[in-house]
C-alpha positions as CSV (number, residue, x, y, z in Angstrom):
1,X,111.8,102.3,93.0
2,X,113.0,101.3,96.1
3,X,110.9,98.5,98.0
4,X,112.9,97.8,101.6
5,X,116.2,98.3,103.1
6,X,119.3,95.7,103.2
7,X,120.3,94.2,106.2
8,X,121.9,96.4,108.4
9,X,126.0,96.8,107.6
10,X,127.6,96.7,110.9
11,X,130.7,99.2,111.0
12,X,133.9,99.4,113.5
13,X,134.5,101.0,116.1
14,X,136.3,105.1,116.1
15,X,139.2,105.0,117.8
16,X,140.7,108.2,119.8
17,X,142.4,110.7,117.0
18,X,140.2,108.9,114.0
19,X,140.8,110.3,110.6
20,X,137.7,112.0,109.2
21,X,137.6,113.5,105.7
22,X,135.6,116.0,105.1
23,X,133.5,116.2,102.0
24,X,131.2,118.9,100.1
25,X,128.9,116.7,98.0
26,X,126.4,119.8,97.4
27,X,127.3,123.4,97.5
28,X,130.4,125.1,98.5
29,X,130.4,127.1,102.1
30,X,132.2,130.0,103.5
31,X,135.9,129.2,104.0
32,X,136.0,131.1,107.4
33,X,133.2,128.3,108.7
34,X,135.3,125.2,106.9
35,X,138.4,126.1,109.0
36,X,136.6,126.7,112.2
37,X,135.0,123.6,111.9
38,X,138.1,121.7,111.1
39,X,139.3,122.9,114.7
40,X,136.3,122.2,116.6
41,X,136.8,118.7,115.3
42,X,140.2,118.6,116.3
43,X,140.2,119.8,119.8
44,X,137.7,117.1,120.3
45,X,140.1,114.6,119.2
46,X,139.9,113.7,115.7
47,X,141.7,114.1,112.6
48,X,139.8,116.2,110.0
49,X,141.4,116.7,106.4
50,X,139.8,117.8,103.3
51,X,139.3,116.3,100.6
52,X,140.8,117.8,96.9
53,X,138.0,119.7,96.0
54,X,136.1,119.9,98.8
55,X,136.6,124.3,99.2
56,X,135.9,124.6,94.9
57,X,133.7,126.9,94.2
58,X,131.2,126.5,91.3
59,X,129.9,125.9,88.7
60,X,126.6,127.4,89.9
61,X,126.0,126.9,93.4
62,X,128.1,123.4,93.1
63,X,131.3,122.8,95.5
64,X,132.7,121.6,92.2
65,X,131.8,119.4,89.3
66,X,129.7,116.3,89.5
67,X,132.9,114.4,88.5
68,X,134.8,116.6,91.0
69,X,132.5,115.6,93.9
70,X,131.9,112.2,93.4
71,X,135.4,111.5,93.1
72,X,136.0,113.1,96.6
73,X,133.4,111.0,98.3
74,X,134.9,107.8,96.6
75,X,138.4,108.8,98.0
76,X,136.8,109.5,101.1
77,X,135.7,105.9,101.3
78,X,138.3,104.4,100.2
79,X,140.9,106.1,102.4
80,X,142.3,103.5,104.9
81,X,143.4,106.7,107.1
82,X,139.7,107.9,107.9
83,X,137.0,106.2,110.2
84,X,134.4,108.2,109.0
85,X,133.3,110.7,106.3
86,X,131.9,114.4,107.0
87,X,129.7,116.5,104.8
88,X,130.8,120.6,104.7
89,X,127.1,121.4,104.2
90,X,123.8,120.6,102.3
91,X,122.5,123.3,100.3
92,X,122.1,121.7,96.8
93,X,123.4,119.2,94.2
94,X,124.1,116.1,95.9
95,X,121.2,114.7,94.1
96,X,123.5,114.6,90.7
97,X,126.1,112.1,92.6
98,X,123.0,109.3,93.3
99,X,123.3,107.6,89.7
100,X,127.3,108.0,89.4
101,X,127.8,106.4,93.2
102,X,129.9,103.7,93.4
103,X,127.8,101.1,95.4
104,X,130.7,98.1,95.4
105,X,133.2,100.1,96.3
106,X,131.4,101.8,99.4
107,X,129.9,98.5,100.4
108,X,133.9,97.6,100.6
109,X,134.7,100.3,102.6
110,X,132.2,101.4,104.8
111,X,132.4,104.3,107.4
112,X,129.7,106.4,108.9
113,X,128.6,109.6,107.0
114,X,127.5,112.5,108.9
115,X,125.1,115.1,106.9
116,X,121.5,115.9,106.3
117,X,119.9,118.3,104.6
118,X,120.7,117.9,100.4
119,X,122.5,114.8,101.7
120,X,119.0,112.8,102.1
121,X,118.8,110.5,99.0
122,X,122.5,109.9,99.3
123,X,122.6,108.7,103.0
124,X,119.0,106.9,102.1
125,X,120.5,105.2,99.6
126,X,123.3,104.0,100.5
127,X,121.2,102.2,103.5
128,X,118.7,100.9,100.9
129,X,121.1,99.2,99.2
130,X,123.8,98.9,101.1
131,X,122.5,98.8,104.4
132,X,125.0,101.3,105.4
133,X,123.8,103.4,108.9
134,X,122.6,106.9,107.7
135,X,124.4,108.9,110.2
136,X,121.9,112.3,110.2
137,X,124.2,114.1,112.4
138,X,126.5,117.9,112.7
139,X,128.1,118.9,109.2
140,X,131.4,120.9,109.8
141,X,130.5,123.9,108.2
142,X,126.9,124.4,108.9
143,X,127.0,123.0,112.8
144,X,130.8,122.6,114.1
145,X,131.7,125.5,113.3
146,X,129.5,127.3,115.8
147,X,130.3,126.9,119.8
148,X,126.9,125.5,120.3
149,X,126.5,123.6,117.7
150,X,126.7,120.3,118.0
151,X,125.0,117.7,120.9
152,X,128.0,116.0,121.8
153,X,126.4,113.8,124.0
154,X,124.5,112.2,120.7
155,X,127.3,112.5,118.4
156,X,129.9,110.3,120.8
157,X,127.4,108.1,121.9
158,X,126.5,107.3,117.8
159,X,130.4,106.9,117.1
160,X,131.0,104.7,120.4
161,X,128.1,102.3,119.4
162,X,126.3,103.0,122.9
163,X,122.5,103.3,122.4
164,X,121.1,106.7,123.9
165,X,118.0,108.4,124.3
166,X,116.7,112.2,123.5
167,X,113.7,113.8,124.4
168,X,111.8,117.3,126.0
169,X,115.8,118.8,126.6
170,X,116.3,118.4,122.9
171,X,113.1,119.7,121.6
172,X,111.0,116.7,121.8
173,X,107.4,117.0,122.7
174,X,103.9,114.9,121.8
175,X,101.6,116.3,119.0
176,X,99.2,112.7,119.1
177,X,100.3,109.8,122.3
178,X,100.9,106.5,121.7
179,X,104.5,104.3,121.7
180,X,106.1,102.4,118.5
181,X,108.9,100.5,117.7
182,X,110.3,100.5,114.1
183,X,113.7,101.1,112.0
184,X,114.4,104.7,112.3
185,X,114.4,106.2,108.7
186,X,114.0,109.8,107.2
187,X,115.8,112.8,106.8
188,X,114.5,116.2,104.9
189,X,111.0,116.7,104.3
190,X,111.8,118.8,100.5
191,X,114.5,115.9,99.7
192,X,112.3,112.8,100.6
193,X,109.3,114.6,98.4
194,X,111.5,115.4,95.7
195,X,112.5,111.8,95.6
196,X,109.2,110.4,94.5
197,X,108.9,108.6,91.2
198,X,112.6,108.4,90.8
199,X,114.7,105.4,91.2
200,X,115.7,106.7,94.5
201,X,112.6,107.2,95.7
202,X,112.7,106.4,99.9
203,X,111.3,103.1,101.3
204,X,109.6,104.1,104.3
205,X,107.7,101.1,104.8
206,X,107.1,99.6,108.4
207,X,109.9,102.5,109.1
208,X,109.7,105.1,112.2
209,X,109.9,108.1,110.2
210,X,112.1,111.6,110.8
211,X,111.1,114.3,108.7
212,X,112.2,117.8,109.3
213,X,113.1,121.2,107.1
214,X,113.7,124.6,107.2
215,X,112.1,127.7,106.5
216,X,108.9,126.1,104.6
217,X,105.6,127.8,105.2
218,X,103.3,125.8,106.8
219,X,101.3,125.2,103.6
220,X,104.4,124.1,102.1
221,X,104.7,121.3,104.5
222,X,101.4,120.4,104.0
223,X,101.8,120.3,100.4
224,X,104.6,117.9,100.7
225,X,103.3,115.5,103.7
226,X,100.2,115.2,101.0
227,X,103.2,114.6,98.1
228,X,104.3,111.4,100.0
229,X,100.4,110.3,101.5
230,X,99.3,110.1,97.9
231,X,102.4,108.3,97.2
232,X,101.5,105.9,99.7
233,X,104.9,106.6,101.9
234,X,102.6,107.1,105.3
235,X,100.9,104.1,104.8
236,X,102.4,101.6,106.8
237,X,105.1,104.1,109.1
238,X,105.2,102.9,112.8
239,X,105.2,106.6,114.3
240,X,106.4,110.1,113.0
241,X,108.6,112.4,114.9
242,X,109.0,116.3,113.1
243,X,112.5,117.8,114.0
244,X,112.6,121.4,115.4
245,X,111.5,122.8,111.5
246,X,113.7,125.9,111.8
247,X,111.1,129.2,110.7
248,X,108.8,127.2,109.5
249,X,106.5,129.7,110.1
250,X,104.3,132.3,108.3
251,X,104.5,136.3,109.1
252,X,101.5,137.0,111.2
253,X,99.7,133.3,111.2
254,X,98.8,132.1,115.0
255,X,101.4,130.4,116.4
256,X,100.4,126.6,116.3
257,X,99.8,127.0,112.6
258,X,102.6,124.5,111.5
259,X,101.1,122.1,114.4
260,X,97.3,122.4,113.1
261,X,98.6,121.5,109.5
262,X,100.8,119.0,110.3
263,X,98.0,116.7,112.3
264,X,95.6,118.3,109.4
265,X,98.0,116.9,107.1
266,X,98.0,113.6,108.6
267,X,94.7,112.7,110.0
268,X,93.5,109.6,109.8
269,X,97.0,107.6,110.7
270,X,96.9,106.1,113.7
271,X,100.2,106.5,114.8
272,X,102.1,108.5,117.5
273,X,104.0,111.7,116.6
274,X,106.0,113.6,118.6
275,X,107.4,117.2,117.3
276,X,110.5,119.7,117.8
277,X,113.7,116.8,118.0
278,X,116.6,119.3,116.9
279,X,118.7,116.5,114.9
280,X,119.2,118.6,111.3
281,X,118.4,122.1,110.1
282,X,118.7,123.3,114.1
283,X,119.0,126.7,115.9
284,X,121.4,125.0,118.4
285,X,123.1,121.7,119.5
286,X,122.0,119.1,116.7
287,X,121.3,115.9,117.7
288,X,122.8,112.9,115.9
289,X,120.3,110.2,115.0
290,X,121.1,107.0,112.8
291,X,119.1,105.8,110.3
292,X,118.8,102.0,109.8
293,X,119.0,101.1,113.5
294,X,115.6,100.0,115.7
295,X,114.1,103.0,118.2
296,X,111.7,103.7,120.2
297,X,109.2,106.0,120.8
298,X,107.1,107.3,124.2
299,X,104.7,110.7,123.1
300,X,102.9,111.6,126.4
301,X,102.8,114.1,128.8
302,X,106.7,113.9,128.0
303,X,108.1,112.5,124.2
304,X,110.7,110.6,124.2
305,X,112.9,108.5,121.3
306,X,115.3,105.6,122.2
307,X,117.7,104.4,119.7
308,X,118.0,100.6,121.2
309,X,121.4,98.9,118.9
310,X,124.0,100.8,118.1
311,X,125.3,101.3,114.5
312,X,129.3,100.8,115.6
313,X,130.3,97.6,116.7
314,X,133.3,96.9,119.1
């Protein structure tokens, strides 16, 4: 198990026209949505290519093999053409990569990794041990490749290494006040529960926690915010922030149901949370946040989280 995260990794700056290779470490997506993606990201500058078996389709719901997959995100890495690495989608299956990644040579190469979603343990990993910045950020399939689908304003400020701020215009407001300070950390509420009592199981100690999801009942995200409280996860957090939890809803409950069972779910810690940040499963304009770097966070009449150091270093 897991017990802290390394020190931070610092990583270079993106230059104008940056390589990116674009990866599918989980399921395969619709072909249409790979290629208008791939323009989005070019007309905003950069230099998208695929990686070998990044369009396979199958076994299963798998873009590929495990062999297949893992091999892309080494290349992906390892190629001295890129600046940074792009996940297609989530869906399912990254989880089968954790034991087969290659920590050395990552930790030689290291780039930001934009995904969320399946991507979870992966990104959390790689900043446990590596301390590589989790980028939880616009995948090209799932995000680019709608008009609206991407918060620039987060996404160049993350790559330039400025620090930034979101808040009530991205979603944000205050389910309990208070302020905190911590290492931002987190990712997908079903992929941080289903990574208890496994050897990548998320150190969220001390951490300012993200959790968000899509389309789980309410109950269902009170099951699994009492998965991690039993496992002792919410202990010691500095403040929780719930992202915009996409139909998490239940057909005829009252409307605050998710927000009743979410500060049912966590009575008893004493700690500000703030709900509604679209960074992740999102209707519109998803917010890049990094994981690994120091933020801040204001829940009162307005909520509002400040990431304070950048992640990319001129």
């Amino acid at each position: 198990m897991t017990t802290g995260s390394k020190p931070l990794m610092p990583l270079g700056p993106i230059q104008s026209g940056a390589g990116v290779n674009v990866i599918s470490p989980a399921s395969f997506a619709i072909p249409a949505r790979v290629d208008l993606g791939m323009e989005r990201l070019q007309k905003l500058g950069y230099a998208p290519r695929l990686g070998p078996n990044t369009q396979a389709r199958g076994p299963l719901f798998f873009a590929g093999t495990s062999e297949e997959r893992i091999a892309d995100m080494h290349a992906a890495f390892a190629d001295p053409e890129t600046s940074f690495v792009a996940a297609v989608r989530g869906g399912y299956g990254s989880g089968y990569l954790l034991e087969a990644v290659d920590l050395k040579l990552i930790a030689d190469h290291p780039k930001p990794f934009f995904a969320y979603s399946d991507m979870t343990g992966l990104q959390l990993w790689l900043l446990d041990k590596l301390g590589l910045p989790a980028f939880h950020g616009p995948m090209v399939a799932a995000d680019f490749y709608v008009e609206d689908g991407v918060h620039l304003e987060s996404f160049q400020a993350a790559l330039a290494g400025r620090p930034y701020s979101v808040g009530t215009t991205e979603g944000m407001r205050t389910l309990k006040p208070g302020s905190a300070r911590g290492t931002l950390y987190g990712g997908c509420l079903s992929i941080l529960a289903a990574l208890i009592g496994t050897p990548w199981e998320p150190a969220t100690e001390n951490k300012l926690l993200f959790i968000e999801d899509v389309g789980a009942k309410p109950y269902q995200v009170d099951r699994m915010l009492w998965q991690l409280r039993q496992a002792g996860k919410l202990d010691d957090v500095r403040g929780i922030v719930f992202g915009e939890m996409l139909n998490c809803t239940s057909p005829g409950a009252p409307e605050n149901l998710l927000d009743d069972a979410i500060l049912s779910a966590l009575n008893g810690i004493e700690v500000p949370i703030a709900f509604g940040l679209r960074s992740g499963h999102v209707s519109r304009q998803n917010v890049t946040l990094i994981f690994g770097i120091e933020a801040e966070l204001h829940a009162d009449d307005e909520a509002q989280l400040t990431l304070v150091e950048p992640a990319v270093r001129s």
